[in-house]
C-alpha positions in Angstrom: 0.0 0.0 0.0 2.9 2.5 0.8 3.5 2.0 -3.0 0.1 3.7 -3.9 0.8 6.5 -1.1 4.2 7.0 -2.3 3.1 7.6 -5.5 0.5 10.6 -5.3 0.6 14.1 -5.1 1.4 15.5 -8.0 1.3 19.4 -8.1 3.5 20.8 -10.9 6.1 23.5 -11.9 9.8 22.3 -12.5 12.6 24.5 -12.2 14.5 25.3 -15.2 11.4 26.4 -16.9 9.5 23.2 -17.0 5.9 23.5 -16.9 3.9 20.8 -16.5 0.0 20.8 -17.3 -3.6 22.0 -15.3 -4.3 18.1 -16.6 -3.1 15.3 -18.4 -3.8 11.6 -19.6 -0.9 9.1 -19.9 0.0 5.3 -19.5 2.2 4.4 -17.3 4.7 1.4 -16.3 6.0 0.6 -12.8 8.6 -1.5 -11.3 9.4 -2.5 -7.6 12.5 -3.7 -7.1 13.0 -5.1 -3.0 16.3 -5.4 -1.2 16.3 -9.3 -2.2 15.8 -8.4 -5.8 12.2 -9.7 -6.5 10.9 -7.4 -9.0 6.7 -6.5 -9.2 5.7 -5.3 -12.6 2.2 -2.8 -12.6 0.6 -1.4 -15.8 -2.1 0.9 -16.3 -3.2 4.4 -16.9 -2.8 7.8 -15.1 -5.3 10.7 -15.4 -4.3 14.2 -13.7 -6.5 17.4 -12.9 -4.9 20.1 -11.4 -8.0 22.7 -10.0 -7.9 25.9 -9.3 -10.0 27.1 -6.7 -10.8 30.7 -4.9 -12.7 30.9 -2.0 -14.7 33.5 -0.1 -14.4 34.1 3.7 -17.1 35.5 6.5 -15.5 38.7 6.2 -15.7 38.6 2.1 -11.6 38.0 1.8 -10.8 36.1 -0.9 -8.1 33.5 -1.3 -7.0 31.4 -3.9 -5.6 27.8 -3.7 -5.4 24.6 -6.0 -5.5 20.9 -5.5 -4.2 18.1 -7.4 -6.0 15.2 -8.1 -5.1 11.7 -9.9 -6.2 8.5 -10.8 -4.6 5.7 -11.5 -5.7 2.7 -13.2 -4.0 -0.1 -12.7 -5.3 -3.1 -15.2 -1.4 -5.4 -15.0 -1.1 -7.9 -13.1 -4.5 -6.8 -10.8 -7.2 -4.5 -11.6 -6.8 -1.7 -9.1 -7.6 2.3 -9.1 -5.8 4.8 -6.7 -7.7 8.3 -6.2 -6.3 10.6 -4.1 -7.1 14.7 -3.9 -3.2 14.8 -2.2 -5.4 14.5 1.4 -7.5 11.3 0.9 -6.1 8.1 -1.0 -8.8 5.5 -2.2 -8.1 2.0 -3.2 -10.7 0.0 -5.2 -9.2 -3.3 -5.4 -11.6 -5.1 -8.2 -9.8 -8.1 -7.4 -10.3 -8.4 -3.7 -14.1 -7.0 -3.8 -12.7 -3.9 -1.7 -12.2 -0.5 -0.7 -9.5 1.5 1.6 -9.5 4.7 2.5 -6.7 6.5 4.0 -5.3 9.9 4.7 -2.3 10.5 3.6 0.1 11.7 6.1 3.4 10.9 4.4 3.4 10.7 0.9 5.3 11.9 -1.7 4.6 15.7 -2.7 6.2 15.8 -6.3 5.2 19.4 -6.2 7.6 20.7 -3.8 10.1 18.0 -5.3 9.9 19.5 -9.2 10.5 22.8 -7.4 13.5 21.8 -6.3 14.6 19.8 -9.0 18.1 20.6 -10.1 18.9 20.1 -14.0 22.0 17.7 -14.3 21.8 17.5 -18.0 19.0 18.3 -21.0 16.2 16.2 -20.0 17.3 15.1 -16.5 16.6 16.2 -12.8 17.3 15.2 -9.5 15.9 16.3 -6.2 16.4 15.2 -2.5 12.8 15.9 -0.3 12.8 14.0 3.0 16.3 12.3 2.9 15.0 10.5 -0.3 16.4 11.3 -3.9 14.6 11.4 -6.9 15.7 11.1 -10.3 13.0 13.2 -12.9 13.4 12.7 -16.5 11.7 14.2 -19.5 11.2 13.8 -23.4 12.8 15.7 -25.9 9.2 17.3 -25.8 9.9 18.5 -22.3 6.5 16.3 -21.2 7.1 14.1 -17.5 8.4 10.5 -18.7 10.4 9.2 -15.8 10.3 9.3 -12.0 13.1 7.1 -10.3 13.7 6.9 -6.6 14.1 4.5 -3.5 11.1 4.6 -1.1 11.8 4.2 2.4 11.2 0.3 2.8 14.3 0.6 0.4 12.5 -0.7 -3.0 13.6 0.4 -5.7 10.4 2.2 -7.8 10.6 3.5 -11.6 7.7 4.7 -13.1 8.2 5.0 -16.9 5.3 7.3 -18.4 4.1 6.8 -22.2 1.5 8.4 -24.4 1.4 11.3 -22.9 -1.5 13.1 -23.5 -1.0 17.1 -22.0 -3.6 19.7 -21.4 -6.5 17.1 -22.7 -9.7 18.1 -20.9 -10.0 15.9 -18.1 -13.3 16.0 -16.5 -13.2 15.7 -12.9 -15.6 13.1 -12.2 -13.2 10.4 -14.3 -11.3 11.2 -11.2 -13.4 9.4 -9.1 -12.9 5.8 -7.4 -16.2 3.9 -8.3 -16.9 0.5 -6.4 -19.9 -1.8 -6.5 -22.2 -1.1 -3.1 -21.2 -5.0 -2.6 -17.5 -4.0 -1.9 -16.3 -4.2 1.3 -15.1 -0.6 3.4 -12.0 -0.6 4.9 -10.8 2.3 6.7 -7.3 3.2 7.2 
C-alpha cells in the first residue's frame, strides 16, 4: 500500500522552466524492485487534474488555492484504481471486492520535489525531499516521462510514463474511485 501512497501528489512546476499541465492523460509502467531483488511489474493508466479554486471568507476575503488530483488505473497484473485529492487516498481493489480509505500523512509531494529539481543535464533532474532522492526525466518534448527513486522500505520504484497526452480536458468526475455497493469498506 505504501506503494500507492508514495506515489500521489502530483502538483507541478519544474525549475529550469519546465511547466507541466492544469491536466493530463498518460499510460504508465512501474517497477518495484525489493532489497532481495524480486521485481513487481504494474501497468495501467494515469489521469491528472490540477484545479484551481478561490474561496470567499465571512468577512468577504478572498483566497486562492489549487488541489491536485489523480487516478490511477492499474489493469497489470490486478485491476486496481488509486484516487487521491493529495489528502484522501482510495483504493478499489476489483480483485479483492474492496475499498481503503486513507489519509495521507506521508506521501510523496512531487510538487515541492519538481520545485527543487536541479537540471543535471538536458532532460534530467534530481531532487532530495525527506532524505529520499529522486531522479526526474523528460522527453525531448519536455512532457514528464520518468520518476526514479528508493522509497523508504528501500525498493527500488521507476515509473516509466508513455502516451502522454498534455492539457487534454479531463473531467473531474473520471477522477473518481467507483466501487460496486457489494464491496467491502475498509478504513485506514
Amino acid at each position: 500500500m505504501k506503494h500507492f501512497i508514495s506515489l500521489l501528489a502530483l502538483g507541478f512546476t519544474l525549475n529550469a522552466n519546465i511547466i507541466l499541465p492544469e491536466n493530463f492523460t498518460t499510460d504508465f509502467q512501474q517497477t518495484i524492485t525489493n532489497d532481495k531483488g524480486k521485481v513487481i511489474k504494474y501497468g495501467g493508466q494515469v489521469l491528472f487534474k490540477n484545479l484551481h479554486q478561490i474561496s470567499i471568507d465571512v468577512e468577504g476575503k478572498e483566497s486562492e488555492f489549487s488541489r491536485s488530483l489523480f487516478k490511477w488505473s492499474y489493469t497489470s497484473p490486478t485491476q486496481k484504481e488509486v484516487c487521491t485529492d493529495g489528502i484522501q487516498l482510495i483504493v478499489v481493489d476489483h480483485d479483492l471486492e474492496q475499498v481503503s480509505n486513507y489519509l495521507i500523512d506521508d506521501g510523496i509531494n512531487l510538487e515541492k520535489i519538481l520545485k527543487i529539481a536541479n537540471q543535471i543535464s538536458t532532460t534530467t533532474y534530481q531532487a532530495t525531499y525527506k532524505e529520499v532522492e529522486y531522479l526526474i526525466t523528460m522527453d525531448k518534448e519536455q512532457q514528464l516521462k520518468q520518476i526514479v527513486y528508493v522509497d523508504n522500505l528501500d525498493n527500488k520504484v521507476k515509473i516509466i510514463f508513455n502516451n502522454m497526452n498534455y492539457n487534454t480536458g479531463v473531467e473531474e468526475r473520471k477522477l473518481e474511485c467507483n466501487a460496486p455497493q457489494e464491496y467491502d469498506i475498509i478504513k485506514g
